[in-house]
C-alpha positions in Angstrom: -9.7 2.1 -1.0 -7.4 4.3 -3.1 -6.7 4.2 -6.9 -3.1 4.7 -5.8 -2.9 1.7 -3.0 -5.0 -0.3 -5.4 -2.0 0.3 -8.2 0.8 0.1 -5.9 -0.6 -3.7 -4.7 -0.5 -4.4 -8.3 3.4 -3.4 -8.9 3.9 -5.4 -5.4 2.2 -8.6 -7.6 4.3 -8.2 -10.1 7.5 -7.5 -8.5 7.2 -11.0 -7.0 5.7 -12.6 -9.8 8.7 -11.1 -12.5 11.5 -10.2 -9.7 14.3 -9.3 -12.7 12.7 -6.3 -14.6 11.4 -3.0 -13.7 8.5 -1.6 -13.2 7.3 1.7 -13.6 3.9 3.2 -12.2 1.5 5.5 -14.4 4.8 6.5 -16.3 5.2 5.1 -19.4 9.3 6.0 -20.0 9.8 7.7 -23.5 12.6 5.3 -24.6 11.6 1.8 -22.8 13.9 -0.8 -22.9 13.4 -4.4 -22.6 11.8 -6.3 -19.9 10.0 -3.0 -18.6 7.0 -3.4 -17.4 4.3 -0.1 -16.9 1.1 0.3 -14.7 -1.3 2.5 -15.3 -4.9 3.7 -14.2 -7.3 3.6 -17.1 -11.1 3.5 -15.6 -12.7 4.4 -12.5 -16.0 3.7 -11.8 -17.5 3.6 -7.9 -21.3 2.8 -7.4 -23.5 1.7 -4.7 -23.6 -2.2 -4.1 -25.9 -2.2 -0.8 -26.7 0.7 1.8 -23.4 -0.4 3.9 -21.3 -1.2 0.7 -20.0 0.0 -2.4 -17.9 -1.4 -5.3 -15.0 0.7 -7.0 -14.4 -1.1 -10.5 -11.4 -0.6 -12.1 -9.1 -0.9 -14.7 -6.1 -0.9 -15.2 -3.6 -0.9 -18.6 -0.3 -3.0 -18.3 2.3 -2.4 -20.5 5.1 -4.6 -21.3 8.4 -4.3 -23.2 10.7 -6.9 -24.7 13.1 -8.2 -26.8 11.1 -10.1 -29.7 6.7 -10.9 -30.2 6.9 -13.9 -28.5 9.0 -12.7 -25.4 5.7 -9.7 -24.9 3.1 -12.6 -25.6 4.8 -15.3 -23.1 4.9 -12.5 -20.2 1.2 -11.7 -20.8 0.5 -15.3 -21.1 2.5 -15.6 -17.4 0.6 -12.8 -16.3 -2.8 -14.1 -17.0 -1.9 -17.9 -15.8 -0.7 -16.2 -12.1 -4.0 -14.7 -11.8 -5.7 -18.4 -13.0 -3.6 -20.0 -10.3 -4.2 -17.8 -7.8 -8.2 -17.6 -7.9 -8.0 -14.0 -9.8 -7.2 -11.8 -6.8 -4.3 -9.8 -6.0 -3.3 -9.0 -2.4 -4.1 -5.4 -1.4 -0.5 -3.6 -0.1 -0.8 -3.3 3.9 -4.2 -5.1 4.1 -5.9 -8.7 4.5 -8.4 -7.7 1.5 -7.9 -8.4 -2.4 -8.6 -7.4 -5.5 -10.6 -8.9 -7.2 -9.8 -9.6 -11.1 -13.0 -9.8 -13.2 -10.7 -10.2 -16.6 -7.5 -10.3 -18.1 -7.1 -9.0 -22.0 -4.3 -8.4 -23.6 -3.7 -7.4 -27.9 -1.6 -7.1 -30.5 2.2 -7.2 -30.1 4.0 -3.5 -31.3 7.1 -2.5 -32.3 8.3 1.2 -30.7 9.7 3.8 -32.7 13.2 2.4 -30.8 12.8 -0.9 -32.5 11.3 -2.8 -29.2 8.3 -5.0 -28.8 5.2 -4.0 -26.6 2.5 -5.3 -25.6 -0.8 -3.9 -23.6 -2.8 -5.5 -21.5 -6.0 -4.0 -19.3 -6.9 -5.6 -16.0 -10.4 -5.3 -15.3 -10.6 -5.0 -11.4 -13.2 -4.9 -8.2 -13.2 -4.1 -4.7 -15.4 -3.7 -1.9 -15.6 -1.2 0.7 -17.9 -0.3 3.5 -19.2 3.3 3.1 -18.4 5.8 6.3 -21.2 5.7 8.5 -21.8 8.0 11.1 -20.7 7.0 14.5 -23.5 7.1 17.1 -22.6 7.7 21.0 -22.8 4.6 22.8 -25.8 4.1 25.7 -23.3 3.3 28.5 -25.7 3.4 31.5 -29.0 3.5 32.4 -30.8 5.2 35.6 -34.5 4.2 36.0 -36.5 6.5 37.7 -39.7 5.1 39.8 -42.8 7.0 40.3 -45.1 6.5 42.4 
């Protein structure tokens, strides 16, 4: 599973869930205006879960800007509560599979040097993947031989 699928299924989730404002991937613009949100990679961590299966945990920062504190701390707040109601996964883009949240944080309302309010959040994330396993050639007959 990519870092980049894994970020585009997240601006997929929130292009439903907020259909109005924009989104921006791993950009975050230099003079943001309101109801921008911004998606980022932050962590990257893949280790072995079994000998078949391994688990890439991620994180990733979410950014959000609007028009006054509690306009930033409501869309976090409507972030987190879509994750609550929908058992902390997020579809993966082009797949059956999810992601799996582990946690949602979010801090401290900002003000930008352009006078707008921001807010970040991280999404702490896991998926699970089958490692690549050599393919063996398939027994597809079998021809006894009798001695006697």
């Amino acid at each position: 599973m990519s870092v980049v699928n894994e970020l585009n299924s997240i601006y997929e989730y929130l292009k439903a869930l907020f259909p109005t404002a924009t989104i921006e991937r791993q950009d975050v613009p230099s003079t943001p205006t309101p109801n921008t949100f911004v998606v980022r990679t932050q962590d990257n961590e893949s280790r072995s879960e079994t000998s078949l299966t391994q688990i890439n945990a991620r994180e990733f920062q979410l950014i959000y800007f609007g028009n006054s504190s509690v306009d930033v701390l409501t869309k976090a707040d409507e972030f987190g509560d879509s994750l609550k109601n929908n058992r902390r996964v997020i579809p993966i883009k082009e797949s059956l599979r999810y992601i799996r949240v582990k946690a949602f944080n979010f801090g401290t309302p900002f003000k930008t040097a352009s006078n707008i309010n921001g807010i970040i959040g991280v999404i702490q994330t896991e998926t699970r993947e089958a490692r690549d396993l050599p393919i063996e050639q398939k027994i597809t007959s079998v021809s006894p031989t009798v001695q006697e």
